[in-house]
Backbone as CSV, one residue per row, in Angstrom:
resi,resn,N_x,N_y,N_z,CA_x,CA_y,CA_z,C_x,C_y,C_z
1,UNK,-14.077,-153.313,40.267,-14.284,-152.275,39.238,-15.652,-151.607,39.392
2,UNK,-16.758,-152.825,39.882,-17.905,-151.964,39.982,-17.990,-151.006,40.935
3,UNK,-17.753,-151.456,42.107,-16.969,-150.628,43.600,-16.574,-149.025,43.397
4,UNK,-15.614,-149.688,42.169,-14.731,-148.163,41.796,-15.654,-147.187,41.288
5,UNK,-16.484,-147.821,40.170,-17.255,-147.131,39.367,-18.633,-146.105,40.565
6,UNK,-18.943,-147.029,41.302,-19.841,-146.647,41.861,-19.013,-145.013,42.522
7,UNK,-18.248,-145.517,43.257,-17.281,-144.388,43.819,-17.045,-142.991,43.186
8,UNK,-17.028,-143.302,41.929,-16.561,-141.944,40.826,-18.170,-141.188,40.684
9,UNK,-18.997,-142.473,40.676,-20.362,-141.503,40.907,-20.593,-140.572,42.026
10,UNK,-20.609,-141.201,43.069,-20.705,-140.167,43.927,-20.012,-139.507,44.388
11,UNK,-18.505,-139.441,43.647,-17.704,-138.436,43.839,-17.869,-137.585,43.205
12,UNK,-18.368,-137.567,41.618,-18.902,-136.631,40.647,-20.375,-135.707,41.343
13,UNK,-21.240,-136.500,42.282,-22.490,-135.558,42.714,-21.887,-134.892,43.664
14,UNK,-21.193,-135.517,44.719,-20.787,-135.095,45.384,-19.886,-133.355,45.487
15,UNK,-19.577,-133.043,44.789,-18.654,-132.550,43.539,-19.612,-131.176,43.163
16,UNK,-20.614,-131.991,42.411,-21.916,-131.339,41.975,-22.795,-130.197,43.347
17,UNK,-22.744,-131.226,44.341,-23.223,-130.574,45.540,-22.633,-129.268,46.063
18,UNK,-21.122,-129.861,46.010,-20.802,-128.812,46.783,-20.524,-127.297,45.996
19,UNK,-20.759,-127.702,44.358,-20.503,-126.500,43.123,-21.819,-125.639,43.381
20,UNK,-22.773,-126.620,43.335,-24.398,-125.583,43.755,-24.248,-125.177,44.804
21,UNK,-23.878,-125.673,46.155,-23.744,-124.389,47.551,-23.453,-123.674,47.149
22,UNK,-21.787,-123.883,46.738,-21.083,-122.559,46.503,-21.929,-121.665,46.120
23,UNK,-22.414,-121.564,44.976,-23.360,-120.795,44.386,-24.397,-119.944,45.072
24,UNK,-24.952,-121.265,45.149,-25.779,-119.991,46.614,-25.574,-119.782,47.083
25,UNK,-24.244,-119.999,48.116,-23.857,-119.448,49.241,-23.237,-117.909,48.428
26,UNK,-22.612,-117.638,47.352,-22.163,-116.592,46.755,-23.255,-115.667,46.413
27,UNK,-24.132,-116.493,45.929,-25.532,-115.178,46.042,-25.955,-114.720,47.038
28,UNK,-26.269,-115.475,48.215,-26.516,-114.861,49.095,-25.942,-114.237,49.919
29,UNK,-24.434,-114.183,49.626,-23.275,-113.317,50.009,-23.585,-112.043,49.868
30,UNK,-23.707,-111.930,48.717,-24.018,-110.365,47.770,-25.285,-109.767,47.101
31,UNK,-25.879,-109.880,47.941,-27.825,-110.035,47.982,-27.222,-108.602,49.144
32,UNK,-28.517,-107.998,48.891,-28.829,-106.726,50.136,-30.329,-106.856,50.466
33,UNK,-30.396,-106.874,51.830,-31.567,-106.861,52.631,-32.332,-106.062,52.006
34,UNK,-33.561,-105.653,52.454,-34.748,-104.403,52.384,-34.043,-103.575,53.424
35,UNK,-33.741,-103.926,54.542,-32.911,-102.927,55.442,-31.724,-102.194,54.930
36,UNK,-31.214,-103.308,54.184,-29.811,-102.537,53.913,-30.008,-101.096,52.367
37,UNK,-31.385,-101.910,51.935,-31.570,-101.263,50.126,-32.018,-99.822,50.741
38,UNK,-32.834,-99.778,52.109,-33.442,-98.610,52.603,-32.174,-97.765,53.667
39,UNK,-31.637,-98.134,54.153,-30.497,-97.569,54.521,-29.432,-96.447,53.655
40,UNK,-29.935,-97.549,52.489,-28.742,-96.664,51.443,-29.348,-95.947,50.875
41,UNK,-30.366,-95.796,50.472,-31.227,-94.811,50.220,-31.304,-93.308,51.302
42,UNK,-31.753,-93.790,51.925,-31.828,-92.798,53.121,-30.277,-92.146,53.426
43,UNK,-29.234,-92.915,53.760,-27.416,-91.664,53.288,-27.550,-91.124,52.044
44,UNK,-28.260,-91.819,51.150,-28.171,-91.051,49.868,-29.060,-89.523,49.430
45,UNK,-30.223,-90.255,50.205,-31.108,-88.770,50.824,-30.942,-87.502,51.331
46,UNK,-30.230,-88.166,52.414,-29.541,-86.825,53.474,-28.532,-86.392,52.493
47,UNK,-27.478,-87.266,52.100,-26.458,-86.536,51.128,-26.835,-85.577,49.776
48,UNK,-27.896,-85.394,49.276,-28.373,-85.061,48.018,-29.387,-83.898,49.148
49,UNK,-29.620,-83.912,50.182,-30.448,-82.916,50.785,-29.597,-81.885,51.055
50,UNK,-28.291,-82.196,51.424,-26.992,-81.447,51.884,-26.423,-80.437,50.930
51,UNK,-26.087,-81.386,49.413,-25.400,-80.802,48.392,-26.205,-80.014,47.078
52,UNK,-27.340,-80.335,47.338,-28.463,-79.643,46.226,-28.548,-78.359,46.001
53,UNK,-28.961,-78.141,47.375,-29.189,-76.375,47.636,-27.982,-75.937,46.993
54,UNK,-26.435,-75.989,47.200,-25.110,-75.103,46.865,-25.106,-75.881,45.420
55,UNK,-25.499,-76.854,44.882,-25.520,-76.902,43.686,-26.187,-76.215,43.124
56,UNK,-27.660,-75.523,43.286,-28.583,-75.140,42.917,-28.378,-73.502,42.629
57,UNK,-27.650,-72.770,44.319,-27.296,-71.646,44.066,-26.089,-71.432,43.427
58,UNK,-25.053,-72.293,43.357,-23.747,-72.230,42.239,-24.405,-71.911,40.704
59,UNK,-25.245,-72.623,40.653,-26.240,-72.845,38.905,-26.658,-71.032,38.881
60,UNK,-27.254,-70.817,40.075,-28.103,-69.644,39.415,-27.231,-68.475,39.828
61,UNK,-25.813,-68.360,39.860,-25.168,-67.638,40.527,-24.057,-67.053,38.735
62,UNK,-23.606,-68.456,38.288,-23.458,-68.716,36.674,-24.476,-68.024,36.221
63,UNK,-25.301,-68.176,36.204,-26.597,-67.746,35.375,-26.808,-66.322,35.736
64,UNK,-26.555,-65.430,36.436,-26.739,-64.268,36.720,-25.858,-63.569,35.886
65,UNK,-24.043,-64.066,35.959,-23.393,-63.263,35.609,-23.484,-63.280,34.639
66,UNK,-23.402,-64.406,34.007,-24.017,-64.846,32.485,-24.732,-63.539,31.497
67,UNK,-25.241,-63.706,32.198,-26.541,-62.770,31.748,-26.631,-61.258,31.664
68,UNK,-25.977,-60.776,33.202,-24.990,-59.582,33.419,-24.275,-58.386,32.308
69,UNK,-23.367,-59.842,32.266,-22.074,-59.806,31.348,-22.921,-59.771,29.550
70,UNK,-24.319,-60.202,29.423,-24.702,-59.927,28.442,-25.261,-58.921,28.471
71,UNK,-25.916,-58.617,28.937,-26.331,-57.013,28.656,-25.718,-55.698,28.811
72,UNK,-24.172,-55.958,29.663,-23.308,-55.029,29.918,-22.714,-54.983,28.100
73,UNK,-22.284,-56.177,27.725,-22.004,-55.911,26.378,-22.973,-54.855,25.696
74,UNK,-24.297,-55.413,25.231,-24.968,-54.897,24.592,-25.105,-53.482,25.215
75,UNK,-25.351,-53.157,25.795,-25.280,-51.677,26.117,-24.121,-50.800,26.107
76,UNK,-23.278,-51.294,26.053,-21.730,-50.923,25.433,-21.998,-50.737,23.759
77,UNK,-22.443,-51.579,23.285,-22.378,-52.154,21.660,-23.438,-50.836,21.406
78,UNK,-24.568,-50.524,22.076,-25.686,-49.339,21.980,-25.134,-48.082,21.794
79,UNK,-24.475,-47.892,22.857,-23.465,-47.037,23.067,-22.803,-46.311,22.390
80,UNK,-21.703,-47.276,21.533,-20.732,-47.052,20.753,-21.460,-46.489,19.057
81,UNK,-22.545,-46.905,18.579,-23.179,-46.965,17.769,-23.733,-45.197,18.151
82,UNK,-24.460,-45.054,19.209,-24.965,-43.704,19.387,-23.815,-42.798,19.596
83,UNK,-22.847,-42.968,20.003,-21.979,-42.136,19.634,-21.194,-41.737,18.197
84,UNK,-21.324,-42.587,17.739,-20.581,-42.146,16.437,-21.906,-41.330,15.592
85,UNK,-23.600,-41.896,16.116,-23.754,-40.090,15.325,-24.389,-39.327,15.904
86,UNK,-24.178,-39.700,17.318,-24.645,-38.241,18.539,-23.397,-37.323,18.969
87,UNK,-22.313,-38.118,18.976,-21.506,-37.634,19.580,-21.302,-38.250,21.256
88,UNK,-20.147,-37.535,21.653,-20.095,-38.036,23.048,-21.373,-38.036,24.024
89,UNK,-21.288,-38.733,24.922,-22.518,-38.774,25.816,-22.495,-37.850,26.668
90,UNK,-21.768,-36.753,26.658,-21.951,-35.456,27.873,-22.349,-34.629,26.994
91,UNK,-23.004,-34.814,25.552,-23.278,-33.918,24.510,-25.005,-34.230,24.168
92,UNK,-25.019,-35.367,25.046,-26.631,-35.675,24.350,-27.274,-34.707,25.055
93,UNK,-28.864,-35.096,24.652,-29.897,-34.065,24.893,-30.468,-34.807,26.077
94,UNK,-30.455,-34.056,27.536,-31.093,-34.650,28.784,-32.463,-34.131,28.886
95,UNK,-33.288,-33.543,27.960,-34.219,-32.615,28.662,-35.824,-33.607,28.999
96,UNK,-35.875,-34.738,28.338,-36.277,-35.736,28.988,-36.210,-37.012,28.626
97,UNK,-36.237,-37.658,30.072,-35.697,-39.418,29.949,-36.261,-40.486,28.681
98,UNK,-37.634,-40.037,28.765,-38.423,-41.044,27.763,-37.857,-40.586,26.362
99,UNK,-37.649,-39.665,25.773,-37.290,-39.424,24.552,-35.352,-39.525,24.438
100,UNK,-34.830,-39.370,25.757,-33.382,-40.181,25.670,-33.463,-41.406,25.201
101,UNK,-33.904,-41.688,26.134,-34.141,-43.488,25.768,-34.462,-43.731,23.954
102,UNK,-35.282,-43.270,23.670,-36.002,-43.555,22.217,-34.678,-42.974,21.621
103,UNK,-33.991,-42.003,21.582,-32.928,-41.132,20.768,-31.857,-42.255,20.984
104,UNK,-31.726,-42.645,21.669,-30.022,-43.085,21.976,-29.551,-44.562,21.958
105,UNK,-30.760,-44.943,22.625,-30.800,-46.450,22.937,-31.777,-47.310,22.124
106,UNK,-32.739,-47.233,21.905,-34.036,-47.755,21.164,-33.677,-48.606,19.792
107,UNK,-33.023,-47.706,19.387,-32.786,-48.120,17.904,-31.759,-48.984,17.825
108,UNK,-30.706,-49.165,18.567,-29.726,-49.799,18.890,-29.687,-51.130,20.052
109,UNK,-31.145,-51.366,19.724,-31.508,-52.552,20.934,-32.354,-53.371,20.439
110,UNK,-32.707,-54.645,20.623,-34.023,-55.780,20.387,-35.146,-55.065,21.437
111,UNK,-35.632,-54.103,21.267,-36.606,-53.660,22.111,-37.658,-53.706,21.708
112,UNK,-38.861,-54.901,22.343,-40.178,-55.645,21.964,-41.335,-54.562,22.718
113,UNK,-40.869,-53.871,23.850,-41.736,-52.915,24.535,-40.974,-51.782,24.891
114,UNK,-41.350,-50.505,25.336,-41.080,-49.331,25.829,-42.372,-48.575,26.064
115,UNK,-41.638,-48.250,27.445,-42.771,-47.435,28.166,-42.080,-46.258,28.760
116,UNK,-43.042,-45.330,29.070,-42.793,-43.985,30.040,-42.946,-44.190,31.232
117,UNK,-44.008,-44.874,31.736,-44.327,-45.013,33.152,-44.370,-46.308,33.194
118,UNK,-43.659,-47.090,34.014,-43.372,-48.945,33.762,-43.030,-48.887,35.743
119,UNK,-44.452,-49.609,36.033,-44.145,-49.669,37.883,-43.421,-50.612,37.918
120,UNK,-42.803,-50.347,38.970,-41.508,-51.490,38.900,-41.500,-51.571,40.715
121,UNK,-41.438,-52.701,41.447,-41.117,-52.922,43.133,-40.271,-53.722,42.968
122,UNK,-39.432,-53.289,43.581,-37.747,-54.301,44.237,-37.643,-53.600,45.684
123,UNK,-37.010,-55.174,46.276,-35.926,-55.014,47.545,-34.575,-54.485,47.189
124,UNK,-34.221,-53.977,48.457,-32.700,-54.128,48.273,-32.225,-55.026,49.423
125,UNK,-30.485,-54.795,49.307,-29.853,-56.146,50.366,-30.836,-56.071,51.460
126,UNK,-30.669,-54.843,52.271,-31.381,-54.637,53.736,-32.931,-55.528,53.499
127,UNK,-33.655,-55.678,52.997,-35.032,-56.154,52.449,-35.621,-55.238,52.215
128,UNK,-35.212,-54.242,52.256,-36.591,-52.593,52.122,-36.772,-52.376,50.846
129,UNK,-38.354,-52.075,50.762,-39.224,-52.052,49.352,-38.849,-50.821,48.543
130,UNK,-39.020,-50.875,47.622,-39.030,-49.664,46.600,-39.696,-49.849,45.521
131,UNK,-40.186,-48.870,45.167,-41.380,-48.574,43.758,-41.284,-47.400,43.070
132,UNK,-40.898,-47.758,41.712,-41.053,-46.365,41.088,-42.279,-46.899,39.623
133,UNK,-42.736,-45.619,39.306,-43.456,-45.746,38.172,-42.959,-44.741,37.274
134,UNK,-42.148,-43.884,37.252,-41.610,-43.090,36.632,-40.030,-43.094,35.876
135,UNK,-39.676,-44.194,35.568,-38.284,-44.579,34.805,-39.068,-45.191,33.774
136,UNK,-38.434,-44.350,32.888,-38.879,-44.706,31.421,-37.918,-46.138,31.119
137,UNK,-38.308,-47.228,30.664,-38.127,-48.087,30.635,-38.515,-48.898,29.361
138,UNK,-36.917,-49.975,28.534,-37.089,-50.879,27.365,-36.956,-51.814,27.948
139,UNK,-38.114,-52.692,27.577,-37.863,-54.506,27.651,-37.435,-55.159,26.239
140,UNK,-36.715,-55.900,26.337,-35.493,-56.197,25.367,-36.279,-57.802,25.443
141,UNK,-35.663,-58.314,23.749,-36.763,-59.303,23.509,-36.139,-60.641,24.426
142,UNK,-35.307,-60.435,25.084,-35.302,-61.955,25.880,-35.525,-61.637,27.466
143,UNK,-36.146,-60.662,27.896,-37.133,-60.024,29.040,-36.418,-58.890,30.220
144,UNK,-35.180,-58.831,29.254,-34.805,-57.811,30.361,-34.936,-56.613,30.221
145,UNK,-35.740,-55.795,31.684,-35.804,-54.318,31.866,-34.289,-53.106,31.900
146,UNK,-34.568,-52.329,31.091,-33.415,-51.476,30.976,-34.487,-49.628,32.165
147,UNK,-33.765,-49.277,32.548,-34.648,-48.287,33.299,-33.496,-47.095,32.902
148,UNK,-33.837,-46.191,32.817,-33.138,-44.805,32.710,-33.764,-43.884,33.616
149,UNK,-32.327,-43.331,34.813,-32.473,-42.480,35.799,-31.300,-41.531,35.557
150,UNK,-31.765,-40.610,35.171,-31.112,-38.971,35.384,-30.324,-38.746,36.639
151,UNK,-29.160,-38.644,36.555,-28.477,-37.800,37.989,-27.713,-36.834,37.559
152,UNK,-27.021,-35.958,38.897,-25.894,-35.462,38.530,-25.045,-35.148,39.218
153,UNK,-25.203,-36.394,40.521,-24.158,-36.313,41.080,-22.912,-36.823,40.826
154,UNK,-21.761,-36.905,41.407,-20.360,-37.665,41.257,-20.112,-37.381,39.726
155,UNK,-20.160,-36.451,39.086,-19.793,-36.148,37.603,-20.350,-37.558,36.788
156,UNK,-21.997,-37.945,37.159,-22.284,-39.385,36.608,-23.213,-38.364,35.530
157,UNK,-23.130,-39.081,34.124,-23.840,-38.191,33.113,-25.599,-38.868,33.516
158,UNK,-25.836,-40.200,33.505,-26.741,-40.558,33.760,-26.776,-41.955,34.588
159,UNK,-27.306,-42.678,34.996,-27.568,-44.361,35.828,-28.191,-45.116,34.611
160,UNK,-28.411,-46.434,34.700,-29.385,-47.272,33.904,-28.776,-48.663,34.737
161,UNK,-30.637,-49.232,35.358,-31.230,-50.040,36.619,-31.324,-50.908,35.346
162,UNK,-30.887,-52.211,35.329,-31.042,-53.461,34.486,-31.574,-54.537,35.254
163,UNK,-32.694,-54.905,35.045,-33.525,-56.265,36.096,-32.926,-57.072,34.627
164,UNK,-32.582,-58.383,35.050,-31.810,-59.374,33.797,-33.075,-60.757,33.794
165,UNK,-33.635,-60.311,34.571,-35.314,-60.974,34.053,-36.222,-60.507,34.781
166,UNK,-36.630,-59.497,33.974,-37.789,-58.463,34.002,-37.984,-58.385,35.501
167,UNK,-39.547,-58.863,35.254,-40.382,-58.247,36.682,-40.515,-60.036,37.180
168,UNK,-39.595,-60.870,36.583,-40.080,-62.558,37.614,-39.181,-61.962,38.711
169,UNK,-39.574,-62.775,40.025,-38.511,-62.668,41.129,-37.158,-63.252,40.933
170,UNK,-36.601,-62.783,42.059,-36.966,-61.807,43.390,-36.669,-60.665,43.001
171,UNK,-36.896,-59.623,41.911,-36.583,-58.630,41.785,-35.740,-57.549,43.633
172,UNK,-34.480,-57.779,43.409,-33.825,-57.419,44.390,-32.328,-57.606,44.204
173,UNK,-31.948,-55.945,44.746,-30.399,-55.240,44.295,-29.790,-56.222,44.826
174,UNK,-28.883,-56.683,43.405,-27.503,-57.680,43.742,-27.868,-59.202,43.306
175,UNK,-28.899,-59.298,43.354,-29.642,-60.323,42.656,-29.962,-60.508,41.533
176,UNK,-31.282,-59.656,40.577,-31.393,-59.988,39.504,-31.507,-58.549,38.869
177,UNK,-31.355,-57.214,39.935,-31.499,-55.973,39.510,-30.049,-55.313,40.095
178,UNK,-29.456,-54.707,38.894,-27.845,-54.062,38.989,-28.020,-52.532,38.079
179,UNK,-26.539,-52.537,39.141,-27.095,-50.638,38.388,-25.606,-50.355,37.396
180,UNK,-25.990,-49.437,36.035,-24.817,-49.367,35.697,-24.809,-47.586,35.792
181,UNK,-23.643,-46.831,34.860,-23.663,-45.608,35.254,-22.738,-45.153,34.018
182,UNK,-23.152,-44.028,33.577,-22.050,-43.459,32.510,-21.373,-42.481,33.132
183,UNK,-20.346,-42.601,33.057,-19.460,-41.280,33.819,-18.208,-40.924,33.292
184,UNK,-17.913,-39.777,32.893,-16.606,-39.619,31.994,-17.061,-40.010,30.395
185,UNK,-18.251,-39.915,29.626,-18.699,-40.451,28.356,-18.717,-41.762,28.561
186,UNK,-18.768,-43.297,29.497,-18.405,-44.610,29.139,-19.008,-44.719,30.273
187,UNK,-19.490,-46.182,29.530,-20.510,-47.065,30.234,-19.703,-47.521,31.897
188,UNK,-20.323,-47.814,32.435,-19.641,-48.594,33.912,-20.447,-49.438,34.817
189,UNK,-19.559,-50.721,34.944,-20.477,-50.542,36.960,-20.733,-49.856,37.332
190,UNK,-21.310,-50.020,38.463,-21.642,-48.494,39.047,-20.920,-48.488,40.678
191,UNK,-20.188,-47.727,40.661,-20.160,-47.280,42.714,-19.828,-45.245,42.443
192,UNK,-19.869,-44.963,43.457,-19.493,-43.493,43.830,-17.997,-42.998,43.956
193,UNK,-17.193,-44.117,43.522,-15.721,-44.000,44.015,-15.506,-44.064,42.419
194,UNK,-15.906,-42.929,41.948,-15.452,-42.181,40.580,-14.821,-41.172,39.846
195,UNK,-14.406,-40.497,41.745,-13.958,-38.825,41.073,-12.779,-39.078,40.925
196,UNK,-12.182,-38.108,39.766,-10.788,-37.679,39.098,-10.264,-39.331,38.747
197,UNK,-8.923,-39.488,39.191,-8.754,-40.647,38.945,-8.428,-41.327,39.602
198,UNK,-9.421,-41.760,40.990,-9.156,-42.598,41.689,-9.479,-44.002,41.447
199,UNK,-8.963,-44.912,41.791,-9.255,-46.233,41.336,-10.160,-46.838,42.708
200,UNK,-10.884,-47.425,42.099,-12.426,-48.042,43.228,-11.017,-49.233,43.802
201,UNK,-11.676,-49.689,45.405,-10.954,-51.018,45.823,-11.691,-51.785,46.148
202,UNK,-12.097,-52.459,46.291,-12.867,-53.830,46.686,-13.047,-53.864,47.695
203,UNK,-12.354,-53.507,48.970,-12.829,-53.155,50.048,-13.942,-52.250,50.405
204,UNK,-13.432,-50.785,49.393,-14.853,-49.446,49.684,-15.992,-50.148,49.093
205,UNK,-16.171,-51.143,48.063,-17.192,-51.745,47.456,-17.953,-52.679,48.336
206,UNK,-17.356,-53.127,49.097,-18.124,-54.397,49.791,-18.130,-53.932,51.375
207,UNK,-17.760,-52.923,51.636,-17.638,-52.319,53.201,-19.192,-52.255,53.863
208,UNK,-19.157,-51.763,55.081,-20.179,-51.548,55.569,-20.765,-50.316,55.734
209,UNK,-20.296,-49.444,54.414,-20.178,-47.768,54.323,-21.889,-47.495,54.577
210,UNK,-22.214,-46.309,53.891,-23.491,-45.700,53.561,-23.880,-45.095,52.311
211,UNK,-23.219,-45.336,51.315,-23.797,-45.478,49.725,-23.872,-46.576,49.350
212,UNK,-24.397,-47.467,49.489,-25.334,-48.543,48.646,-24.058,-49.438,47.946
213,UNK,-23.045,-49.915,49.220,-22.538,-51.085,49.118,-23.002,-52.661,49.091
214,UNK,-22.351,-53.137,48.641,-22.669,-54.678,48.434,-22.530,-55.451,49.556
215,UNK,-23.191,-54.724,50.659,-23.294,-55.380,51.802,-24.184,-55.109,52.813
216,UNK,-25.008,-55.834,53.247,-26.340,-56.450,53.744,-26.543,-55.485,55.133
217,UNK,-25.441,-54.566,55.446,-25.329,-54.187,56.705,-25.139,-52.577,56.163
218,UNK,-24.949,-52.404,54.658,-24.574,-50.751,54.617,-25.898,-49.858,54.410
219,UNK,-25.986,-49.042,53.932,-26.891,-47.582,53.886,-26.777,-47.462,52.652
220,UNK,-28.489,-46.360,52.199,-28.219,-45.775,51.144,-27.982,-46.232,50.206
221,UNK,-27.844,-45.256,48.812,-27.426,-46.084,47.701,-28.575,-45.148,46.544
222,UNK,-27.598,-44.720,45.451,-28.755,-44.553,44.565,-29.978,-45.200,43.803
223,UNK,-29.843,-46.699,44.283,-31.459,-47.394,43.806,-31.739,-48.071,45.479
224,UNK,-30.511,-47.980,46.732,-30.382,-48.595,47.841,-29.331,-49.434,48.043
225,UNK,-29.297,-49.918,49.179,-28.489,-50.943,49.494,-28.449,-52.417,48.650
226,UNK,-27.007,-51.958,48.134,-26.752,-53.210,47.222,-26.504,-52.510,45.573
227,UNK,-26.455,-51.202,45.917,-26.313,-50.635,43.922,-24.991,-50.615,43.878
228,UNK,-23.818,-51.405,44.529,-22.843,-51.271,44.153,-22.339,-52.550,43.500
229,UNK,-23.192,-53.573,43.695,-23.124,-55.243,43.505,-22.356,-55.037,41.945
230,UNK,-22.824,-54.837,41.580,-22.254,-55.132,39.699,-20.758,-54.471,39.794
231,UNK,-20.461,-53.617,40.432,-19.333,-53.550,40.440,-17.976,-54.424,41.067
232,UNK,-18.704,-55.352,42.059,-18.513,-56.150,43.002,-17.914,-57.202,41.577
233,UNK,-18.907,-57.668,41.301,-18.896,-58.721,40.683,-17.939,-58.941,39.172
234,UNK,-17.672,-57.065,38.861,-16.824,-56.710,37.878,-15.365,-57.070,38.418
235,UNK,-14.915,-56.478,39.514,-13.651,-56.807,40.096,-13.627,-58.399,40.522
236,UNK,-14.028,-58.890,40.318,-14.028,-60.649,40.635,-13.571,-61.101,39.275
237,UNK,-13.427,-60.400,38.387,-13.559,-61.357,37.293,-14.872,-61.501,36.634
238,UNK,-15.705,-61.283,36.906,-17.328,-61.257,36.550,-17.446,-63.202,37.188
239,UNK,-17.637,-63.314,38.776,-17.957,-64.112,39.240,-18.348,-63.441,40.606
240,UNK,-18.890,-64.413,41.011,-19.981,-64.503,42.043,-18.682,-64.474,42.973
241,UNK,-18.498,-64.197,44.245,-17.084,-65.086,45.470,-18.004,-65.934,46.124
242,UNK,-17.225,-66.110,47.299,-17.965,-66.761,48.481,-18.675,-65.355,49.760
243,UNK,-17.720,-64.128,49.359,-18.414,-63.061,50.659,-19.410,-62.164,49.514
244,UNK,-19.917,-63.049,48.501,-21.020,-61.563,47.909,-22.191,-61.947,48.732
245,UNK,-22.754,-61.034,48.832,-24.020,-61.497,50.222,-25.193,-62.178,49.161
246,UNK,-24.867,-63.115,48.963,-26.137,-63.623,47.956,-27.388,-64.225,48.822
């Protein structure tokens, strides 16, 4: 019996022994080196170096139209208001920009500044500079520039250059500066494919023409290459694609 007894003891440590290997042998199963903790770090590196950037420009691509699409409202909403006690917009008074602006638009806007002479430098797609100091110009209280330019070509009553945050960068057509256009009394995108009643296509918009298509390779353009972008971005649905030359 003592024999036995003794036996059950060291079958019980025995027992015991091999419950604590286990153990550690299971921790140290599932333990990771310094090699392995830095390894994974480093795929995780490269992977987050890879996907950031198109996360980053997806974010600010949202955020453009966003923004776009807000001030296209509001200048619609301006609009509609000055017409009911100006009358139609081929009836207003053009005889000069700075006092259009104050008559038509001013009062019908969050406008924190207005100026007559407001210098303004932007690129367009191509990279080529431009500067004007002569577009009478409202900054609207959450920083965007409204510019008013007189034309009279393509039966357009007038243009209006919208930077959708002011003068921060990259001030550049298709980016953060879009052009709109009144033509026929009503607000619009803007392209040149306006007469009678032809309907614009998405192709003449994004081609490699010479009026100031939305593409990196065309000509021209009434603010330059790239014043057709907002219209671009109107026929999408008001989204960005994958061929807008961003």
């Amino acid at each position: 019996q003592e024999s036995r007894g003794l036996g059950d003891v060291y079958k019980r440590q025995s027992d015991m022994l091999h419950h604590n290997y286990g153990r550690i042998f299971m921790k140290r199963r599932y333990a990771f080196t310094l090699a392995e903790v830095l390894i994974t770090l480093g795929i995780i590196g490269i992977v987050a170096a890879l996907t950031m950037p198109a996360i980053i420009a997806n974010h600010q691509k949202k955020e453009t139209v966003a923004k776009l699409k807000k001030v296209y409202s509001v200048l619609q909403q301006a609009t509609t208001f000055a017409k009911q006690e100006y009358g139609e917009v081929s009836e207003w008074d053009y005889s000069d920009p700075y006092e259009f602006g104050q008559k038509y638009f001013k009062p019908y806007l969050k406008v924190i500044v207005d100026s007559q002479k407001e210098r303004y430098s932007y690129t367009d797609l191509t990279g080529q500079s431009h500067a004007y100091s002569t577009w009478p110009t409202l900054i609207l209280a959450d920083g965007t520039f409204i510019f008013i330019y007189f034309s009279e070509a393509y039966h357009v009553n007038f243009h209006i250059g919208v930077d959708i945050n002011g003068k921060q960068k990259p001030n550049k057509l298709g980016r953060d500066l879009f052009v709109f256009t009144y033509y026929n009394n009503a607000l619009r995108t803007f392209s040149q494919y306006e007469a009678g009643t032809t309907i614009r296509k998405r192709q003449d918009v994004i081609s490699e023409g010479t009026s100031g298509q939305c593409n990196k390779n065309a000509q021209g353009g009434v603010l330059g290459v790239g014043s057709y972008c907002s219209t671009l971005i109107e026929m999408d649905g008001w989204e960005i694609k994958d061929d807008y030359p961003w």
